[in-house]
C-alpha positions in Angstrom: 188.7 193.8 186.1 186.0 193.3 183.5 185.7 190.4 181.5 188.0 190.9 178.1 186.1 191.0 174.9 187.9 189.5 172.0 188.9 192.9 170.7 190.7 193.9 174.0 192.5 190.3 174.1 194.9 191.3 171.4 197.0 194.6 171.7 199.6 194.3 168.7 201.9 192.0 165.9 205.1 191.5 166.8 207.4 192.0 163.7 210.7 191.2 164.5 213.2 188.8 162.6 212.7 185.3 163.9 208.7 186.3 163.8 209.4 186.4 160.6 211.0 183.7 159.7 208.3 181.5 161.2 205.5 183.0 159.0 206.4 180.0 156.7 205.5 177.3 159.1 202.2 179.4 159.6 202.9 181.0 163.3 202.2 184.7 163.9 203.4 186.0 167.3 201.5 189.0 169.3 201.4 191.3 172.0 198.1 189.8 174.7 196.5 191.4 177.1 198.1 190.1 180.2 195.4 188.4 181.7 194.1 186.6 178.7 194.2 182.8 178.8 194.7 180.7 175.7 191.2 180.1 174.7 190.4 183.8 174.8 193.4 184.0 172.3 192.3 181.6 170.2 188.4 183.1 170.1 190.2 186.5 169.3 192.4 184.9 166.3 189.8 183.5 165.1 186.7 186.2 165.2 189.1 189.2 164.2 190.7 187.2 161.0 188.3 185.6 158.5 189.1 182.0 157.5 191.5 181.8 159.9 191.5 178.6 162.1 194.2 177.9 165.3 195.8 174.6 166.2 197.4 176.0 169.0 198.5 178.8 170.8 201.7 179.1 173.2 202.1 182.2 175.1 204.9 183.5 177.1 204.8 186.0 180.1 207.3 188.4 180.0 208.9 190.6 183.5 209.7 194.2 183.0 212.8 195.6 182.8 214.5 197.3 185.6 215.6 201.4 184.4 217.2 203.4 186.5 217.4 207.2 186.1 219.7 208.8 188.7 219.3 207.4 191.8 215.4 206.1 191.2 215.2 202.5 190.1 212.1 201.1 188.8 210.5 198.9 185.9 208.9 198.7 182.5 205.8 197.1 182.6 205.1 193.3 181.6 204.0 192.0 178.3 202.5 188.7 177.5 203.4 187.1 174.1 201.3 184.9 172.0 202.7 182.1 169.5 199.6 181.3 167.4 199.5 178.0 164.8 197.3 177.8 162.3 196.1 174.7 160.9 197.4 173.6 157.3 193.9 174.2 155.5 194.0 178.1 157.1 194.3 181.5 155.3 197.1 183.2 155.8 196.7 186.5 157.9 196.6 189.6 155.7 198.2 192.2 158.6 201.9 190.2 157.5 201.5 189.9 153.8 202.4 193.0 152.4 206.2 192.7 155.1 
């Protein structure tokens, strides 16, 4: 595969409820491409959101889950999460203010 560009690295924000409640401790959770490594997702944070600066970043690969429609079994694809922490002095990130 090509090598990801920082725009490819991050596919989408997860809003869900315990995303949510750890906005206040300044850690914003999203969907990675699944081959992107930590420092790519840290780059990526940090050139697609102004003033924004990353103390670390935990990610989390998650297996698909198994369907089965009639006889036929298969799988969802896998996703890759990312856990990002900002560092005190950082903005906030806009995309989650207005939720």
């Amino acid at each position: 595969m090509a090598a990801l560009m920082y725009y490819d690295v991050i596919l989408k924000p997860v809003i869900t409820e315990k995303s949510m409640e750890v906005m206040g401790e300044k850690k914003y959770t999203f969907l990675v491409h699944p081959e992107a490594n930590k420092a790519q997702i840290k780059e990526a944070v940090e050139k697609m959101f102004d003033g924004v600066k990353v103390a670390k970043v935990n990610t989390m690969n998650c297996d698909g889950k198994k369907k089965r429609r009639g006889l036929v079994i298969g799988k969802t694809a896998k996703t890759k999460k990312a856990i990002v922490q900002l560092t005190a002095e950082s903005k906030d990130i806009e995309i989650f203010a207005g939720l």
